[in-house]
TORDRENSE-264295 format. One record per residue (C-alpha): residue in one letter; x, y negated, z. Coordinates in pm, whole numbers, padded with zeros to 5 digits, always signed. Each point is the difference from the previous one (the first is absolute). Last residue first. Layout:
AXYZ/...
END
This chain:
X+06387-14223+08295/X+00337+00163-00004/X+00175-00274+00117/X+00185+00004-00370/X-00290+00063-00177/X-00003-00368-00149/X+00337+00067-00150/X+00119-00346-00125/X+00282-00015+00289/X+00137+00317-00135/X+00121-00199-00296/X+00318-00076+00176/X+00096+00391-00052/X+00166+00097+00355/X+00374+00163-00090/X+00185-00318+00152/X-00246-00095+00250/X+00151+00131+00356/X+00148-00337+00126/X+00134-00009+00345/X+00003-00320+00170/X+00140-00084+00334/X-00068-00406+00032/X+00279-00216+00046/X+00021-00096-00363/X-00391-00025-00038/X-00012-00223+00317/X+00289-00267-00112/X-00121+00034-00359/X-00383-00091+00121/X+00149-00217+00241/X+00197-00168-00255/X-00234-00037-00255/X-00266-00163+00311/X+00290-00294+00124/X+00080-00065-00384/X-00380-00085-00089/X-00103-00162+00307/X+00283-00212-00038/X-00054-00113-00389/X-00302-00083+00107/X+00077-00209+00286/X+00192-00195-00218/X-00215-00055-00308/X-00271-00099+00288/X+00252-00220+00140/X+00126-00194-00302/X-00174-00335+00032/X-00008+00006+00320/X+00383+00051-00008/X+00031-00301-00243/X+00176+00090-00344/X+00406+00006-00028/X+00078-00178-00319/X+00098+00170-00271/X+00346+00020-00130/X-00021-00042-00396/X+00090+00235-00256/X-00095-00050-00412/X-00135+00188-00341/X+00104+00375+00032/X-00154+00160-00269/X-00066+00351+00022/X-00055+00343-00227/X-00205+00230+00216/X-00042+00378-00105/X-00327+00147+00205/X-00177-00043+00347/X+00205+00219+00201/X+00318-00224-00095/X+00226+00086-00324/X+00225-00380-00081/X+00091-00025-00364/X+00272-00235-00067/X-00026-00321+00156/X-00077-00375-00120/X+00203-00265+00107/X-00094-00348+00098/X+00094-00024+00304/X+00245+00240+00090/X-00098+00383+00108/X+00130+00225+00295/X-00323-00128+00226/X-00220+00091-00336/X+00158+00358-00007/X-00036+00030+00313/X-00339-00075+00041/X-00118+00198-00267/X+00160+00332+00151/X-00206-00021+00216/X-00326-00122+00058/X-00054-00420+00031/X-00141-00168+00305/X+00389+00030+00194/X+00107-00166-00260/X-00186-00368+00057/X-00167-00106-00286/X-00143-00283-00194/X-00176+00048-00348/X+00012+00312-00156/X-00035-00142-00411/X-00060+00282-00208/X-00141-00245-00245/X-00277-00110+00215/X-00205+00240-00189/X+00226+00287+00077/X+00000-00055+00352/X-00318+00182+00065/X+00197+00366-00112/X+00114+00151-00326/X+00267-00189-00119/X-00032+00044-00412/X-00131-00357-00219/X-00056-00222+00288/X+00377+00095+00137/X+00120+00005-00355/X-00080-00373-00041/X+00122-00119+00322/X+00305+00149-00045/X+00040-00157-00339/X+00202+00179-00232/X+00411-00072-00075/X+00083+00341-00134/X+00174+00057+00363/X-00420-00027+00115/X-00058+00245-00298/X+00268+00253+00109/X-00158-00049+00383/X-00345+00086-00145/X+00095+00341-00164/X+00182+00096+00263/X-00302-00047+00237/X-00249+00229-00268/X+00262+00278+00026/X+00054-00037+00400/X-00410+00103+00031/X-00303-00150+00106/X+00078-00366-00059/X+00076-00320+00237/X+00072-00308-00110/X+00120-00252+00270/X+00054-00355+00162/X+00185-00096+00261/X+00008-00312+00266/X+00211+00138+00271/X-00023-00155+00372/X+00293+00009+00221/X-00040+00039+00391/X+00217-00167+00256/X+00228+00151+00237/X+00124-00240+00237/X-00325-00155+00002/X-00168+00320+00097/X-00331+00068-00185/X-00023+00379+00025/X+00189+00052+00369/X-00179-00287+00175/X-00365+00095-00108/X+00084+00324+00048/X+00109-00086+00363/X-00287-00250+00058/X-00237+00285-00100/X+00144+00247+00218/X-00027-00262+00294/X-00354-00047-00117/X-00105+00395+00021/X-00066+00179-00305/X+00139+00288+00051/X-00202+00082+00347/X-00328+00025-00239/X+00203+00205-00319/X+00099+00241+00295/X-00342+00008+00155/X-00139+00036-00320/X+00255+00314-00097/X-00124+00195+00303/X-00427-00084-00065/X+00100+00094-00349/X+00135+00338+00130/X-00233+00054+00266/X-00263-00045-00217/X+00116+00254-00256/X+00057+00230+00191/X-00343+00032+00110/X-00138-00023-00338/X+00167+00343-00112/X-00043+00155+00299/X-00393-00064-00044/X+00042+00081-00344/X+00143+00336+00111/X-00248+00075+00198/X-00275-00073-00267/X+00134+00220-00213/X+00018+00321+00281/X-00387-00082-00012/X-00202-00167+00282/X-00370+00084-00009/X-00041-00032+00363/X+00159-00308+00028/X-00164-00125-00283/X-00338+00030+00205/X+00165-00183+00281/X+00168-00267-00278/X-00416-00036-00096/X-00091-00162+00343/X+00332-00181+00088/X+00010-00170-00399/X-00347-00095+00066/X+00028-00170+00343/X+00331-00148-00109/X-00172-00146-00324/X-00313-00160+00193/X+00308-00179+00252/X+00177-00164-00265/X-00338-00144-00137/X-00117-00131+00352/X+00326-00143+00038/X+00048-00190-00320/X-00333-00111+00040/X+00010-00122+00323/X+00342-00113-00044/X-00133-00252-00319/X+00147+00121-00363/X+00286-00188-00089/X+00242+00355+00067/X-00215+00101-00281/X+00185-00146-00277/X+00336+00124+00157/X-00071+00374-00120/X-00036+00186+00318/X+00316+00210+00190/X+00012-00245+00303/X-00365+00046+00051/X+00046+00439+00021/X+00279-00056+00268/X-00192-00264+00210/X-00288+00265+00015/X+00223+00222+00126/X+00163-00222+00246/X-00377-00064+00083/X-00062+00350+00060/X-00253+00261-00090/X-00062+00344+00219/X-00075+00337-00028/X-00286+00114+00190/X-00239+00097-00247/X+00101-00345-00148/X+00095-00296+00213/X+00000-00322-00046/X+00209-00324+00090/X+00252+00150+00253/X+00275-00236+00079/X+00360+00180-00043/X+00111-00303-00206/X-00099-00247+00235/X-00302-00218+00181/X-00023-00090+00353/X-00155-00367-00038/X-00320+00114-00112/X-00255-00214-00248/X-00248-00186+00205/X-00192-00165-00284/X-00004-00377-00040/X-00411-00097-00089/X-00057-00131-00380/X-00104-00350+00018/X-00344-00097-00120/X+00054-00181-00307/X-00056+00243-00295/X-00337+00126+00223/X-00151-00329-00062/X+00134-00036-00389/X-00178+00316-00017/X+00213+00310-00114/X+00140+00065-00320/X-00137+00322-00170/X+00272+00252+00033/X+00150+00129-00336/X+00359-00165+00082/X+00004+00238+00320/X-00129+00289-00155/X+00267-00055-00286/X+00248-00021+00272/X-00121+00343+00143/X+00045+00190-00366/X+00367-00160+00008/X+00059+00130+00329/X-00096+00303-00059/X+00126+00032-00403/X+00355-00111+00159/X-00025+00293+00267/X-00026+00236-00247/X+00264-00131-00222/X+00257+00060+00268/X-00051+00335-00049/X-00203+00309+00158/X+00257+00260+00098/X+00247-00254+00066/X+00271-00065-00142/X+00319-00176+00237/X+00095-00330-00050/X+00369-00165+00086/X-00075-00356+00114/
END
């Protein structure tokens, strides 16, 4: 769930509720005699929702949709504490944080507004882009992509490769001219690729393309087996590659895939809405003659 910050933090209410479970674990044990006597059923009420007033202070009140709010945003270690614990130590924090946010209230600075906007927007835009990465990720959509990636009709070829890579096109040509020489690829890769692959001999293993960058997997689609390109530039450095073998994998289990799958929806569904949004959006930028290093300027509220 999007989080927003709070003027006392999240690891307030962790040192609470930690500081109570030590209390608890610090309790003598009681007599075997009172261990056994069975703990009376309280009569919780039935009636209970997110406007539900827990507390009030001077007159402004505590809710358990806002104590649900603060839980959801805890460290999962303490979501093993016991309710009563849990509760009691959500609770102590929202009673504080009311009490001193009336003070800061009256001590607000211009700053503080803005943060407040700041934070704000911020929540409703990851609380926007979770609902779209939520409804993304339905199973019909994952049946589709499951469909469309591992169609029979359209198989998918596997590349076994294996590379150097170098900082700079200088140092690649260099390599290639020795590989023509007749060197070992295996050899130079230990010897000069600069990466976890070089102690494997450069050796890539298995790959589908679409799990390479561009242009490498091009260039290694474009290849026979067995040949060795020219120098290949990527974001990463100068690659010189080995194209060792093809074969058309098999098509995986769904289960076995959906979490890859679901992922991969979430993460399309949320770019485009934030391009979708951002493109439909009326923007006006007015930052061409502001100095970027404004930003460092702790004056700059005028505090």
């Amino acid at each position: 769930m999007p989080k927003l910050t709070k003027l006392l933090g999240t690891a307030a209410v962790v040192a609470m509720m930690a500081a109570g479970a030590q209390a608890q674990d610090s309790t003598p044990a009681a007599p075997a005699a009172d261990k056994a006597a069975p703990a009376a059923a309280k009569d919780y009420r039935k009636d209970v929702n997110a406007d539900t007033v827990v507390a009030t202070v001077n007159g402004k009140d505590i809710t358990v949709g806002q104590m649900q709010i603060v839980r959801d945003s805890l460290p999962p270690q303490y979501l093993q504490l016991d309710d009563a614990t849990l509760f009691k130590g959500i609770l102590d924090q929202l009673v504080q944080q009311t009490a001193l946010s009336e003070i800061g209230e009256g001590r607000k600075t211009k700053r503080d507004d803005v943060a407040l906007e700041v934070q704000r927007r911020a929540y409703l835009a990851g609380s926007m882009l979770e609902y779209t990465a939520n409804r993304a990720a339905s199973d019909d959509a994952v049946q589709k992509a499951y469909a469309a990636k591992y169609n029979a009709d359209n198989p998918v070829t596997e590349y076994h490769a294996a590379h150097i890579i170098v900082p700079t096109e200088e140092k690649a040509k260099e390599i290639k001219k020795k590989l023509d020489d007749g060197a070992d690829f295996a050899e130079l890769a230990k010897a000069n690729s600069q990466d976890g692959a070089a102690e494997n001999g450069g050796d890539l293993g298995w790959f589908s393309l679409d799990a390479m960058v561009q242009p490498f997997a091009d260039a290694v689609a474009k290849m026979k087996d067995d040949e060795v390109s020219d120098p290949v530039q990527t974001e990463y450095g100068w690659h010189i590659i080995k194209r060792e073998g093809t074969r058309i994998a098999d098509a995986p289990k769904i289960d076995d895939v959906r979490a890859e799958l679901e992922d991969d929806l979430r993460q399309k569904a949320v770019e485009d809405r934030v391009k979708e949004t951002v493109d439909a959006a009326d923007v006006k930028r007015m930052d061409g003659d502001i100095d970027p290093a404004i930003l460092k300027n702790d004056t700059l509220f005028g505090q």
